[in-house]
Each structure stands twice: as structure tokens, then as C-alpha cells.
mmCIF entry with sequence, helices, sheets and N, C-alpha, C, O atoms, coordinates in Angstrom:
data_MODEL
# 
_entry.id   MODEL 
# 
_entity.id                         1 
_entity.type                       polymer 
_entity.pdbx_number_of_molecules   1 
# 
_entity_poly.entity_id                      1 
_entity_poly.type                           'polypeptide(L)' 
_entity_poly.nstd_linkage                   no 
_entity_poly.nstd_monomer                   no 
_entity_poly.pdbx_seq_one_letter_code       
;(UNK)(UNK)(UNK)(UNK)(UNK)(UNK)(UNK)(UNK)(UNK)(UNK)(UNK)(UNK)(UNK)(UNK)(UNK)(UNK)
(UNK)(UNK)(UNK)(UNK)(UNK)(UNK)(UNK)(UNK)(UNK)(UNK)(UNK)(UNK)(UNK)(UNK)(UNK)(UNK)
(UNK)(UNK)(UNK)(UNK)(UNK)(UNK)(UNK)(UNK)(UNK)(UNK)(UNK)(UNK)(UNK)(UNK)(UNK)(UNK)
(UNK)(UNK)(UNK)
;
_entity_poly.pdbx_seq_one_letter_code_can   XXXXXXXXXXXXXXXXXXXXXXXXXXXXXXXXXXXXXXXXXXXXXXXXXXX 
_entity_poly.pdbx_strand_id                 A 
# 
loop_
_entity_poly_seq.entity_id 
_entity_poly_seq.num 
_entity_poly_seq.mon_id 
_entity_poly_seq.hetero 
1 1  UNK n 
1 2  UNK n 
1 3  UNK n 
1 4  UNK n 
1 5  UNK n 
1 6  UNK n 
1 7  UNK n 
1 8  UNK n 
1 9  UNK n 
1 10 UNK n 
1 11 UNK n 
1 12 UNK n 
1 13 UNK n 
1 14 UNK n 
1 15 UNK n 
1 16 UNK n 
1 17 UNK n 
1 18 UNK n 
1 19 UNK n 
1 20 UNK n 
1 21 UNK n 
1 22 UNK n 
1 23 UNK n 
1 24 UNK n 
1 25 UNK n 
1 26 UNK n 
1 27 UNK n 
1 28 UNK n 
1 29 UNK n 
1 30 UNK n 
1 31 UNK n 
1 32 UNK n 
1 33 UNK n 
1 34 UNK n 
1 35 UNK n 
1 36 UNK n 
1 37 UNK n 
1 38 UNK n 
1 39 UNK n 
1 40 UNK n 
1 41 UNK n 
1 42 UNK n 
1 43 UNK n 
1 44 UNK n 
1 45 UNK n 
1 46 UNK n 
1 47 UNK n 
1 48 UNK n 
1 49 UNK n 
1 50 UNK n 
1 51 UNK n 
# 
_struct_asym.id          A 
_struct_asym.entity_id   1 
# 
_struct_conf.conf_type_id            HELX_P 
_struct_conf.id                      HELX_P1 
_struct_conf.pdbx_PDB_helix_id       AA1 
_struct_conf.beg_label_comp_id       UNK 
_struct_conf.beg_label_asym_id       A 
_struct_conf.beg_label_seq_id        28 
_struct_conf.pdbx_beg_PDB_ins_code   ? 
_struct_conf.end_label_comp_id       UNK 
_struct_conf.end_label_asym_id       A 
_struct_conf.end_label_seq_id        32 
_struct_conf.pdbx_end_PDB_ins_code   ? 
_struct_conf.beg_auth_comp_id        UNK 
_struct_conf.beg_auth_asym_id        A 
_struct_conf.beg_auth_seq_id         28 
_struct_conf.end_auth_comp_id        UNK 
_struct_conf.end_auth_asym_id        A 
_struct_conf.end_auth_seq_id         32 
_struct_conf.pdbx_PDB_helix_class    5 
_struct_conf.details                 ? 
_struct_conf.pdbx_PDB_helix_length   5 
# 
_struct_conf_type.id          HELX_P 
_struct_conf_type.criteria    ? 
_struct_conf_type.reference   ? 
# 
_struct_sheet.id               AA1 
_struct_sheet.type             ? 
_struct_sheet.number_strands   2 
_struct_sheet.details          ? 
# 
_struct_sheet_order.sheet_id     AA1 
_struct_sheet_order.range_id_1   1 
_struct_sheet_order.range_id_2   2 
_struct_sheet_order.offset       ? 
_struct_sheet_order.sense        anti-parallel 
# 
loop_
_struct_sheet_range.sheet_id 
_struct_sheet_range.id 
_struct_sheet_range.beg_label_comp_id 
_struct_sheet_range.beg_label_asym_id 
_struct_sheet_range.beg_label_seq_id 
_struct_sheet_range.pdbx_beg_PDB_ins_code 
_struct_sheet_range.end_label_comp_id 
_struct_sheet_range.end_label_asym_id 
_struct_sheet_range.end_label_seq_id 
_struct_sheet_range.pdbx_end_PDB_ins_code 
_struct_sheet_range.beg_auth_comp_id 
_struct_sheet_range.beg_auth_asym_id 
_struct_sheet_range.beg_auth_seq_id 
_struct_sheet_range.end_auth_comp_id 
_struct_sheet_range.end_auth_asym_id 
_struct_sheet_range.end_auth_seq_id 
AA1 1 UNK A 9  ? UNK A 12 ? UNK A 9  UNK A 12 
AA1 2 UNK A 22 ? UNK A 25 ? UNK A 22 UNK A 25 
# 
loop_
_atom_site.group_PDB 
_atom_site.id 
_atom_site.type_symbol 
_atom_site.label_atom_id 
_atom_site.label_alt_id 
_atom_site.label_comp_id 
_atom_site.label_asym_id 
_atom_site.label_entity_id 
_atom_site.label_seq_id 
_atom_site.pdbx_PDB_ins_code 
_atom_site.Cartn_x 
_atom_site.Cartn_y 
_atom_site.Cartn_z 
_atom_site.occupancy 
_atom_site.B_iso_or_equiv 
_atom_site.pdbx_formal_charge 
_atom_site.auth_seq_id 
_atom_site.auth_comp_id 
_atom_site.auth_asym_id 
_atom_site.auth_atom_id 
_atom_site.pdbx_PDB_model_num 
ATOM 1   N N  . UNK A 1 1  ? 0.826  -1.190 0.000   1.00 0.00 ? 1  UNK A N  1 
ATOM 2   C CA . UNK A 1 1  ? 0.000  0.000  0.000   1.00 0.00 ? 1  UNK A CA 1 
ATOM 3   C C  . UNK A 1 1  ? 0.867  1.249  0.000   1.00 0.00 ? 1  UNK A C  1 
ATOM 4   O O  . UNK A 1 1  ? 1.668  1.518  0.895   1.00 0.00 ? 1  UNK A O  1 
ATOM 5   N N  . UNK A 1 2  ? 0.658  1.931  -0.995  1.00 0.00 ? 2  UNK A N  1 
ATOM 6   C CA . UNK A 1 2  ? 1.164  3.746  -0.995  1.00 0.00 ? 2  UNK A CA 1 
ATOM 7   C C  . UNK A 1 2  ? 0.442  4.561  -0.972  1.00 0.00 ? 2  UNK A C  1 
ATOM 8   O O  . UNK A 1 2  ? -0.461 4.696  -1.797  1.00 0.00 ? 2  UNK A O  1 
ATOM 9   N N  . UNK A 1 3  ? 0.680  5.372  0.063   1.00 0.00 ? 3  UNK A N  1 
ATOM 10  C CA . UNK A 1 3  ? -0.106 6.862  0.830   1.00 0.00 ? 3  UNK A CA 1 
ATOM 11  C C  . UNK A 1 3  ? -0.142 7.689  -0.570  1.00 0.00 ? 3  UNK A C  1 
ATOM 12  O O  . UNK A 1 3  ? 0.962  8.143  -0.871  1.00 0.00 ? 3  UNK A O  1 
ATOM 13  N N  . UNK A 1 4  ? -1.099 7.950  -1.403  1.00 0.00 ? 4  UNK A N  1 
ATOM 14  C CA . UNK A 1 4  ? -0.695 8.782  -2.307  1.00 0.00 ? 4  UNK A CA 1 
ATOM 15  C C  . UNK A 1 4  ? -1.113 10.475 -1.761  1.00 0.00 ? 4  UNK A C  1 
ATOM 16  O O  . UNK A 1 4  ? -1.025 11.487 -2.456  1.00 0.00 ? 4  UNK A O  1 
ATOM 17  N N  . UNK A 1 5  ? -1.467 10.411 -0.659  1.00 0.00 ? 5  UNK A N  1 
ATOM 18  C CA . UNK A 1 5  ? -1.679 11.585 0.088   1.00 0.00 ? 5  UNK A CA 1 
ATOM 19  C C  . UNK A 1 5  ? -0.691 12.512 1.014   1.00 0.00 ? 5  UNK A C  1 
ATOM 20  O O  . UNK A 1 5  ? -0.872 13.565 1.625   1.00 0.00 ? 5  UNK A O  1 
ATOM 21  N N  . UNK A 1 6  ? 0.542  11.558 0.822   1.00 0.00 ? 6  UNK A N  1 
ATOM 22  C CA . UNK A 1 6  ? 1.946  11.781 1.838   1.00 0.00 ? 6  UNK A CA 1 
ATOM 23  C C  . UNK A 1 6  ? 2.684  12.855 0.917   1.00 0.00 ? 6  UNK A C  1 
ATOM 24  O O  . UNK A 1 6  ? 3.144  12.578 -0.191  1.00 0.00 ? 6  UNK A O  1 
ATOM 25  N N  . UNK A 1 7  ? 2.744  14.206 1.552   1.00 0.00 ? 7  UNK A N  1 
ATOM 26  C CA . UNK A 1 7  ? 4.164  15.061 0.672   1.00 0.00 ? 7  UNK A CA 1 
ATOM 27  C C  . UNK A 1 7  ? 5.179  15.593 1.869   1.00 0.00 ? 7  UNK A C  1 
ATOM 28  O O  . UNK A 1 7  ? 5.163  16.030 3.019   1.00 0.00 ? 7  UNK A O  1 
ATOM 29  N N  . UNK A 1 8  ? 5.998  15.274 0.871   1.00 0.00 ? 8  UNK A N  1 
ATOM 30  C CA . UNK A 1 8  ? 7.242  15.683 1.004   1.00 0.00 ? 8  UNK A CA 1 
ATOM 31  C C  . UNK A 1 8  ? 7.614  17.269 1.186   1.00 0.00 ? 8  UNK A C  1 
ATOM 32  O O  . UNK A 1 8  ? 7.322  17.869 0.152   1.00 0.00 ? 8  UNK A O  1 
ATOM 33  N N  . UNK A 1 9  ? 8.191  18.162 2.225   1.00 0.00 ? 9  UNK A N  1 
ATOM 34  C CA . UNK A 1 9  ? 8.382  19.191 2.500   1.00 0.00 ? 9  UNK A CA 1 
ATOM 35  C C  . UNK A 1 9  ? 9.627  19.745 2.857   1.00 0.00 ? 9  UNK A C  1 
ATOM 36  O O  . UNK A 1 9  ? 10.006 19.440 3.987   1.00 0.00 ? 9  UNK A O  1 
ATOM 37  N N  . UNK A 1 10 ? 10.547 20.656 2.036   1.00 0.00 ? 10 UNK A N  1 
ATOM 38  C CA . UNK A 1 10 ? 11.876 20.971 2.272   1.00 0.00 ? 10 UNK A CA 1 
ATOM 39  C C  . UNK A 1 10 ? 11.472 21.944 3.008   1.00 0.00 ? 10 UNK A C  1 
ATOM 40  O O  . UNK A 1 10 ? 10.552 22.698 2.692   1.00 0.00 ? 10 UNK A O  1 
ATOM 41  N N  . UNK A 1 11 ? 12.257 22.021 4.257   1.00 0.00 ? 11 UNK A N  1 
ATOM 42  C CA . UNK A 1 11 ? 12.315 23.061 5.590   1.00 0.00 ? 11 UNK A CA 1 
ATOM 43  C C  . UNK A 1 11 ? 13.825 23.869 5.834   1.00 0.00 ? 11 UNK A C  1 
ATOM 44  O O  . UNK A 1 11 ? 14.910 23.527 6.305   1.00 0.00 ? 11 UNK A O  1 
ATOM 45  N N  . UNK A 1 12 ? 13.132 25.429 5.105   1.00 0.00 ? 12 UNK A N  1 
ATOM 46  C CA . UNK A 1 12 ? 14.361 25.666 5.175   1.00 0.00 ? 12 UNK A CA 1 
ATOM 47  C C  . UNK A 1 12 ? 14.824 26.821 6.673   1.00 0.00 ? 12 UNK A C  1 
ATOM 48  O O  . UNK A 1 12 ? 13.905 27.560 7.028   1.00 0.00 ? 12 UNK A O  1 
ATOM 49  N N  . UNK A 1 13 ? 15.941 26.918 7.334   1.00 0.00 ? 13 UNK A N  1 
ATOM 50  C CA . UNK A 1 13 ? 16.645 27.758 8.096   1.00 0.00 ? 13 UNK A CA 1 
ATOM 51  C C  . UNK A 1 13 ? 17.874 27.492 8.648   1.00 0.00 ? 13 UNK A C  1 
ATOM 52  O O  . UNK A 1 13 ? 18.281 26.422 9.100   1.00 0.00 ? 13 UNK A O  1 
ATOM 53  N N  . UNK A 1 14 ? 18.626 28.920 8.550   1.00 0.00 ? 14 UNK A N  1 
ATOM 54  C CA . UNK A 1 14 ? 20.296 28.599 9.066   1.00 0.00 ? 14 UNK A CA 1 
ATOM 55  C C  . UNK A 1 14 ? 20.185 28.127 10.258  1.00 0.00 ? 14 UNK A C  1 
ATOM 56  O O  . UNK A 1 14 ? 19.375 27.930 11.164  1.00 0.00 ? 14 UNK A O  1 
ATOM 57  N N  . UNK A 1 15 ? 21.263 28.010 9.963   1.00 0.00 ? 15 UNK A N  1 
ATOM 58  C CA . UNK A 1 15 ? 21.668 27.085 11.805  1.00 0.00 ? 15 UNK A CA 1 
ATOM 59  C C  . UNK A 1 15 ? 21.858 28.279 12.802  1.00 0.00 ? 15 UNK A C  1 
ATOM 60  O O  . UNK A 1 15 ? 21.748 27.858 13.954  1.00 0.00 ? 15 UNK A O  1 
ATOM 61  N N  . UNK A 1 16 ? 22.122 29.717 12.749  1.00 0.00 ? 16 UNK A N  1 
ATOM 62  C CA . UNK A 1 16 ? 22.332 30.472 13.420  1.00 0.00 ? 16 UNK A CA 1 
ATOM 63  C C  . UNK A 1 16 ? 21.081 30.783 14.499  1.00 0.00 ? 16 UNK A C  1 
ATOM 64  O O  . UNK A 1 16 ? 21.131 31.137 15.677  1.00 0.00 ? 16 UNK A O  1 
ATOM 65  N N  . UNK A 1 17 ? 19.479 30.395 13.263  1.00 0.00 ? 17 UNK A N  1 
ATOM 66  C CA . UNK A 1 17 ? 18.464 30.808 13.803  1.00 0.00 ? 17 UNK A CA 1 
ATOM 67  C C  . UNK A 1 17 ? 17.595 29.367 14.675  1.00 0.00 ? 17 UNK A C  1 
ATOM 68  O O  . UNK A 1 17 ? 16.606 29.372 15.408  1.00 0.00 ? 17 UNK A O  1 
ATOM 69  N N  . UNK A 1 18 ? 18.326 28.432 14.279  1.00 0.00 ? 18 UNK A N  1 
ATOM 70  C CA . UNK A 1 18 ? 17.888 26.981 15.162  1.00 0.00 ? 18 UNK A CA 1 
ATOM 71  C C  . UNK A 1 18 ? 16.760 26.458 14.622  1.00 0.00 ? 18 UNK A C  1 
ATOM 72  O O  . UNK A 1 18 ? 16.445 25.330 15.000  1.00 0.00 ? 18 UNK A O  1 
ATOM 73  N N  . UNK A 1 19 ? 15.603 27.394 13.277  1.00 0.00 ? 19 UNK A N  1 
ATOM 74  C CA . UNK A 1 19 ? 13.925 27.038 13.465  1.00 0.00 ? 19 UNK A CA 1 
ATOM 75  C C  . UNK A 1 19 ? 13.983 27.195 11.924  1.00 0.00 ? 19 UNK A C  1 
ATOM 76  O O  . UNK A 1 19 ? 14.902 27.910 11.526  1.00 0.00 ? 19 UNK A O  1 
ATOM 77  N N  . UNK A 1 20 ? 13.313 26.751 11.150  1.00 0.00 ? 20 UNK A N  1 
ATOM 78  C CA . UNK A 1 20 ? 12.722 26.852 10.135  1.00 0.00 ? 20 UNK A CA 1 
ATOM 79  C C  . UNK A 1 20 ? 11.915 28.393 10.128  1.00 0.00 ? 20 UNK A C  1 
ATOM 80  O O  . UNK A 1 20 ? 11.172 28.780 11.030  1.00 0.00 ? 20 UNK A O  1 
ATOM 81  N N  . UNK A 1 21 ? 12.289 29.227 8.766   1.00 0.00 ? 21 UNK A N  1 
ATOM 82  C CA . UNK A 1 21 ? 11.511 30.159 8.193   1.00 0.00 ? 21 UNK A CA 1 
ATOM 83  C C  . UNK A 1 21 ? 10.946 29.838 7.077   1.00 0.00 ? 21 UNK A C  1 
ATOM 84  O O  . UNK A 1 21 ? 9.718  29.814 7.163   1.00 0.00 ? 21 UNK A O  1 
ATOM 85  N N  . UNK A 1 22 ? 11.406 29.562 5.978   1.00 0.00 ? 22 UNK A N  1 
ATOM 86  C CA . UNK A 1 22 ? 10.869 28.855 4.666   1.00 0.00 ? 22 UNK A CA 1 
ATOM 87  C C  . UNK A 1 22 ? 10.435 27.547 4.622   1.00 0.00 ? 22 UNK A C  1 
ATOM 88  O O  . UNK A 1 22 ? 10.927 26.715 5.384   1.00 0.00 ? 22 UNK A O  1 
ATOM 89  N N  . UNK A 1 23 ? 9.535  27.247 3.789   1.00 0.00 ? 23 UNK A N  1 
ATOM 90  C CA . UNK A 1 23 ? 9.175  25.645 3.109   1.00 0.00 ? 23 UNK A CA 1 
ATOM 91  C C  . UNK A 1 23 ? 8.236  26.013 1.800   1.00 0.00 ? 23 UNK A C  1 
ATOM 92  O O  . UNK A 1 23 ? 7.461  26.880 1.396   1.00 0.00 ? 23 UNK A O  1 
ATOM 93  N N  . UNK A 1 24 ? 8.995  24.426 1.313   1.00 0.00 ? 24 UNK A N  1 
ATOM 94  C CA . UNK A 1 24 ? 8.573  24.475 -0.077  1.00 0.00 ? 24 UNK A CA 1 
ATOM 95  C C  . UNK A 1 24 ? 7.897  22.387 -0.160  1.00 0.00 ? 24 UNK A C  1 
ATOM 96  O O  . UNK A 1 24 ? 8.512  21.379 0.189   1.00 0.00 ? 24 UNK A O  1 
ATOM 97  N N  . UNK A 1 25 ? 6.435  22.525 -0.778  1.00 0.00 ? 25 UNK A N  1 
ATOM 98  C CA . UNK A 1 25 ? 5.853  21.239 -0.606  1.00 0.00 ? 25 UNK A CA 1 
ATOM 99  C C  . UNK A 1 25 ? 7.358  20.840 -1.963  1.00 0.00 ? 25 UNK A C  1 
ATOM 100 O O  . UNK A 1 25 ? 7.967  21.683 -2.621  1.00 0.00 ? 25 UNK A O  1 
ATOM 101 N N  . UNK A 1 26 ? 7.503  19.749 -1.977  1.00 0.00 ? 26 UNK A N  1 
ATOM 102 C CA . UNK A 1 26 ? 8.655  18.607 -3.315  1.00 0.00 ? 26 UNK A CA 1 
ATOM 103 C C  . UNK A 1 26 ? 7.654  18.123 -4.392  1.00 0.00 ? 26 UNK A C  1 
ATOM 104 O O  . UNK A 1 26 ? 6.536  17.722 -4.068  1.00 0.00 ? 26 UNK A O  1 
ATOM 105 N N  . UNK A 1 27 ? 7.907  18.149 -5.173  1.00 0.00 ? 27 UNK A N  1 
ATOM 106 C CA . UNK A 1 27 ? 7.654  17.433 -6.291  1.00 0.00 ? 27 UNK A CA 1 
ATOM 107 C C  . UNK A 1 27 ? 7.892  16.343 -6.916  1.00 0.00 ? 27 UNK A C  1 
ATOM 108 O O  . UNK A 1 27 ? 9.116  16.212 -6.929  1.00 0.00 ? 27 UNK A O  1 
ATOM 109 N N  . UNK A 1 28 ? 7.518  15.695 -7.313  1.00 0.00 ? 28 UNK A N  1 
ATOM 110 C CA . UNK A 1 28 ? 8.558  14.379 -8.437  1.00 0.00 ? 28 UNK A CA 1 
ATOM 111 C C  . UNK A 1 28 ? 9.480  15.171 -8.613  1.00 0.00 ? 28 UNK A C  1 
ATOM 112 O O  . UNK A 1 28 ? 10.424 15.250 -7.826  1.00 0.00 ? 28 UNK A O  1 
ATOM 113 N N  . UNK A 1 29 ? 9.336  16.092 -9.970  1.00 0.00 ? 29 UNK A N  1 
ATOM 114 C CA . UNK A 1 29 ? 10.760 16.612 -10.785 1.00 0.00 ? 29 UNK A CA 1 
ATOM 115 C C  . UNK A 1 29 ? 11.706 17.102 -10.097 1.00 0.00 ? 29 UNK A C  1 
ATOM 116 O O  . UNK A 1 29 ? 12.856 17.128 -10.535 1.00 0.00 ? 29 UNK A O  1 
ATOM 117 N N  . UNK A 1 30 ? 11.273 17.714 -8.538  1.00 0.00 ? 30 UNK A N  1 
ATOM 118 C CA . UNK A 1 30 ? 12.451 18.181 -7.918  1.00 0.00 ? 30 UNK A CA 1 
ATOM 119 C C  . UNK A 1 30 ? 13.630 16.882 -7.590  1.00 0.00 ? 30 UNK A C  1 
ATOM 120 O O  . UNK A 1 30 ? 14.821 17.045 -7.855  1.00 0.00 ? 30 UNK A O  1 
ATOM 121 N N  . UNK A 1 31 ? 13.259 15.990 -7.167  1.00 0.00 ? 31 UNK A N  1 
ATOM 122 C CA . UNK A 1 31 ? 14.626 14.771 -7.386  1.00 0.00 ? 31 UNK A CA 1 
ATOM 123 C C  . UNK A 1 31 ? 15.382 14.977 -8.266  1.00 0.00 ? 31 UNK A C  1 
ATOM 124 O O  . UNK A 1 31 ? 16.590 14.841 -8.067  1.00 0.00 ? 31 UNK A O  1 
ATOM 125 N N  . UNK A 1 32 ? 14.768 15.458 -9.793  1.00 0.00 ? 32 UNK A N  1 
ATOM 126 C CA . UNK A 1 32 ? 16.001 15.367 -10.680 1.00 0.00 ? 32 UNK A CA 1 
ATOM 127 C C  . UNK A 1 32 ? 16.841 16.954 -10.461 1.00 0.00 ? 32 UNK A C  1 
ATOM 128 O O  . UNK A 1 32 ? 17.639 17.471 -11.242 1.00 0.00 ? 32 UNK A O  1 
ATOM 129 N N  . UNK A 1 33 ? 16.555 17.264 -9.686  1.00 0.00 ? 33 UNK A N  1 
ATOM 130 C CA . UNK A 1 33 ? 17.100 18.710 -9.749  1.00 0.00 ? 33 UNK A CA 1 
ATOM 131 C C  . UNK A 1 33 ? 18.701 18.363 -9.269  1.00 0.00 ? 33 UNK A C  1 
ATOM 132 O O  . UNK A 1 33 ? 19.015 17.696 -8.283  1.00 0.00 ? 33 UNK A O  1 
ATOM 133 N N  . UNK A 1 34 ? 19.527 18.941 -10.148 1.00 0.00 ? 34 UNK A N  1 
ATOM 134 C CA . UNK A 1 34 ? 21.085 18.538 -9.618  1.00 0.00 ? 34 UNK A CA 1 
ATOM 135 C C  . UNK A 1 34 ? 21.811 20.012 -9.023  1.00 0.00 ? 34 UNK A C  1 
ATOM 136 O O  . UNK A 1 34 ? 22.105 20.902 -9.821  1.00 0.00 ? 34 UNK A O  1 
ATOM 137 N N  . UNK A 1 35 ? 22.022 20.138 -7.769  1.00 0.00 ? 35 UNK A N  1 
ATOM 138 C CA . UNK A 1 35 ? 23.081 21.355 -7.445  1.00 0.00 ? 35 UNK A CA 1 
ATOM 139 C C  . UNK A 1 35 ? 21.861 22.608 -7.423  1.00 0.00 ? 35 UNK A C  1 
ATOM 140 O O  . UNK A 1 35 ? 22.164 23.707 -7.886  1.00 0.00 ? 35 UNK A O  1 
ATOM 141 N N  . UNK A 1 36 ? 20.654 22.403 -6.933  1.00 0.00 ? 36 UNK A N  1 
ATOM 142 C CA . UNK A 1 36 ? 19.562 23.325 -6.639  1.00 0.00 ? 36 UNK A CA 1 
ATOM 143 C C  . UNK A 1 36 ? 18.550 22.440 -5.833  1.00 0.00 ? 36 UNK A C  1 
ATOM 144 O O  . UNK A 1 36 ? 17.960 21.390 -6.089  1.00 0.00 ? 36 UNK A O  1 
ATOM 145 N N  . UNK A 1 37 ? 18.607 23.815 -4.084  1.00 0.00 ? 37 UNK A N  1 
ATOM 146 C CA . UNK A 1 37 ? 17.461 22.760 -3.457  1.00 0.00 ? 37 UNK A CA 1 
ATOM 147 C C  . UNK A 1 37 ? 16.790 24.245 -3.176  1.00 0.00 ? 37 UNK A C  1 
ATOM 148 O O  . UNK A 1 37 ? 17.378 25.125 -2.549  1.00 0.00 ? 37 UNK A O  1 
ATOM 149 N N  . UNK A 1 38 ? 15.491 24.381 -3.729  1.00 0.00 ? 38 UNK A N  1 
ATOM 150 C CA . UNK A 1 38 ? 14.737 25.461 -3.297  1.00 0.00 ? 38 UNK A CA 1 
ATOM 151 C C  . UNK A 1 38 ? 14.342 25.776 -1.950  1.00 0.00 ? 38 UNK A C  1 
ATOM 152 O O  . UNK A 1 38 ? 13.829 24.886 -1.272  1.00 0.00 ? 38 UNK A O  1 
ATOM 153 N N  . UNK A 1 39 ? 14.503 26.854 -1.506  1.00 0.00 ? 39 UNK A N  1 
ATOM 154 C CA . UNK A 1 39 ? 14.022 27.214 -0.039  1.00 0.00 ? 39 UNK A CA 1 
ATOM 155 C C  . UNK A 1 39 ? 12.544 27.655 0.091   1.00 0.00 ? 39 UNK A C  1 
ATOM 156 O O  . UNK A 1 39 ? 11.948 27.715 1.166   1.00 0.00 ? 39 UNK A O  1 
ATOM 157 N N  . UNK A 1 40 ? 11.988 27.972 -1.178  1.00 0.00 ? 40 UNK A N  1 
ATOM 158 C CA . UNK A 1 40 ? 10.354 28.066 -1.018  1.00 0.00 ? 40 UNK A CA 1 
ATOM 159 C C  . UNK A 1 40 ? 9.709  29.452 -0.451  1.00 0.00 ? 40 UNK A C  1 
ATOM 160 O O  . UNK A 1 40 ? 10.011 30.611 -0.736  1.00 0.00 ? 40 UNK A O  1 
ATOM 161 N N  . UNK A 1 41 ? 8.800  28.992 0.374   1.00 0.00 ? 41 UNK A N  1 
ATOM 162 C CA . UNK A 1 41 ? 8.146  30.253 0.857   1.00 0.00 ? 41 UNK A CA 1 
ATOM 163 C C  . UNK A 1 41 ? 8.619  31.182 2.187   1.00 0.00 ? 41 UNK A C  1 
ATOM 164 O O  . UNK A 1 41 ? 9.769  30.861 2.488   1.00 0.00 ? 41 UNK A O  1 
ATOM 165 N N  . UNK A 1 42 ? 8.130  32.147 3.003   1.00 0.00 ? 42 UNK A N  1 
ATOM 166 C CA . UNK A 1 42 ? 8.564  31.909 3.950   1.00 0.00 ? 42 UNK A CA 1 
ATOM 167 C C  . UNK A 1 42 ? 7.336  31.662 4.991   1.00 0.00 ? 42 UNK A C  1 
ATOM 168 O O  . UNK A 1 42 ? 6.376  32.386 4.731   1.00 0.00 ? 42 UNK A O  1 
ATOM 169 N N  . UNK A 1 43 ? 7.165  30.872 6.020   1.00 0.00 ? 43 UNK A N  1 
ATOM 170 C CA . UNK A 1 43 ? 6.281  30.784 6.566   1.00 0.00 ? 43 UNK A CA 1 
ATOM 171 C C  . UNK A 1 43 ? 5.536  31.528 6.881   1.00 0.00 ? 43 UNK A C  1 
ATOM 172 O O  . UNK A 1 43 ? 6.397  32.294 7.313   1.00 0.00 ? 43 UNK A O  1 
ATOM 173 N N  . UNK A 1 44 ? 4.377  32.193 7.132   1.00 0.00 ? 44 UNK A N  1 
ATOM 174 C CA . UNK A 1 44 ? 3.400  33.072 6.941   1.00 0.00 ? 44 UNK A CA 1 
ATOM 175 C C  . UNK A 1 44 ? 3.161  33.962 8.242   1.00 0.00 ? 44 UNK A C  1 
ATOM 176 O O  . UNK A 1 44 ? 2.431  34.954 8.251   1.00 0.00 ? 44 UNK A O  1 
ATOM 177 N N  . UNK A 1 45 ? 3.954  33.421 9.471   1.00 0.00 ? 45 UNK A N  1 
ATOM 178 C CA . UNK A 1 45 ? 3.902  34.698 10.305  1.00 0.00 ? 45 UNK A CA 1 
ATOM 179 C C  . UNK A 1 45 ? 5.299  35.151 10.739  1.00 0.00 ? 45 UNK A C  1 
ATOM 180 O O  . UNK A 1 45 ? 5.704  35.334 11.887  1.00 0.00 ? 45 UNK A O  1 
ATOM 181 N N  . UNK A 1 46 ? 6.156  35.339 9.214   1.00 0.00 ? 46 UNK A N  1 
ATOM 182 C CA . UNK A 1 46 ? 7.616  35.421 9.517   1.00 0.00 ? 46 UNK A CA 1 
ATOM 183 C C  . UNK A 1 46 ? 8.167  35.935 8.562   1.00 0.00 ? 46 UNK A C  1 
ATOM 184 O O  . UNK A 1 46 ? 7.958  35.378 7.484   1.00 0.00 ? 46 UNK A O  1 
ATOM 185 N N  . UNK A 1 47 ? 9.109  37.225 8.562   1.00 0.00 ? 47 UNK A N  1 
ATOM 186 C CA . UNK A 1 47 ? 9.515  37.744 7.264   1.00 0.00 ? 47 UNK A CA 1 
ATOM 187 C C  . UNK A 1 47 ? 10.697 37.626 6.755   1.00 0.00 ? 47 UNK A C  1 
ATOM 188 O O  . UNK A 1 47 ? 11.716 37.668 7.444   1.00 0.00 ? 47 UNK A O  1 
ATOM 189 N N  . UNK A 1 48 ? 10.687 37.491 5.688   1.00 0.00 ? 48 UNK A N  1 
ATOM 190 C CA . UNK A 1 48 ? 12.036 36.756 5.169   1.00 0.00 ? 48 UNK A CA 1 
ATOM 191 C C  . UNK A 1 48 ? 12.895 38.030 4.321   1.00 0.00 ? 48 UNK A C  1 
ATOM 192 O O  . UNK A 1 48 ? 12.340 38.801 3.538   1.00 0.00 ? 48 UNK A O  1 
ATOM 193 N N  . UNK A 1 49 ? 14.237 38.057 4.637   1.00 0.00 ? 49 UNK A N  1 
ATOM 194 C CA . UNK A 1 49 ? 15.122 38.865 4.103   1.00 0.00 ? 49 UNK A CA 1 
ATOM 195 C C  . UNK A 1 49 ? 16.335 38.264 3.218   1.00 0.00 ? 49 UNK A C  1 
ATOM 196 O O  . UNK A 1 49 ? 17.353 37.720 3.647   1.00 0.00 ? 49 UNK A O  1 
ATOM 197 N N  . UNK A 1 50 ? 15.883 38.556 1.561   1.00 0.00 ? 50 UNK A N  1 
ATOM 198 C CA . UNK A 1 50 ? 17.345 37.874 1.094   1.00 0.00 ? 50 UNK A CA 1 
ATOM 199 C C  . UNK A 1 50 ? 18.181 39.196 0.492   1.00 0.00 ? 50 UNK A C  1 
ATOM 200 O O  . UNK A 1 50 ? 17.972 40.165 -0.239  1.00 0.00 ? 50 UNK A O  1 
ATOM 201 N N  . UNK A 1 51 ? 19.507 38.472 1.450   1.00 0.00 ? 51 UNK A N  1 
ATOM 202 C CA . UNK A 1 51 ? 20.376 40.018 1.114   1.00 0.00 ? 51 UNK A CA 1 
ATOM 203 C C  . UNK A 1 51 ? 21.694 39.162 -0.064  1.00 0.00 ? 51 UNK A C  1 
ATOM 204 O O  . UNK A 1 51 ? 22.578 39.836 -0.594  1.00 0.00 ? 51 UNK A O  1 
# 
């Protein structure tokens, strides 16, 4: 039996901050992704700064 209801979720945050700010649900095609792991959104009561 396979959960076809089960996803996969990349959780992203530095280690400086200890917690997750971003996530992004995975895809199939993201496996083939070589030398790119997306950081996604940023969680919704948290603001994200890319410098």
C-alpha cells in the first residue's frame, strides 16, 4: 500500500536561527534537480530577508 496523500516538504533555516523560516511542498521533478534545493516560501507569520 502507498499513501498517495503523503508530501514531502523541504524546511528551510540557518543554523544560526535553530527554526525553520521557509518551506517548499517537493515534487517528483524536484529529485532530478542537480546542485539546486529550493528554499520556497517563507512561513506566513515570519519575514524573510534575502540580502
Amino acid at each position: 500500500n502507498v499513501n498517495t496523500d503523503t508530501q514531502l516538504v523541504n524546511m528551510y533555516g540557518i543554523t544560526e536561527t535553530t527554526v525553520h523560516v521557509t518551506y517548499y511542498p517537493l515534487k517528483a521533478e524536484d529529485a532530478q534537480r542537480v546542485g539546486a534545493s529550493p528554499i520556497g516560501k517563507r512561513i506566513p507569520d515570519l519575514q524573510l530577508y534575502l540580502l
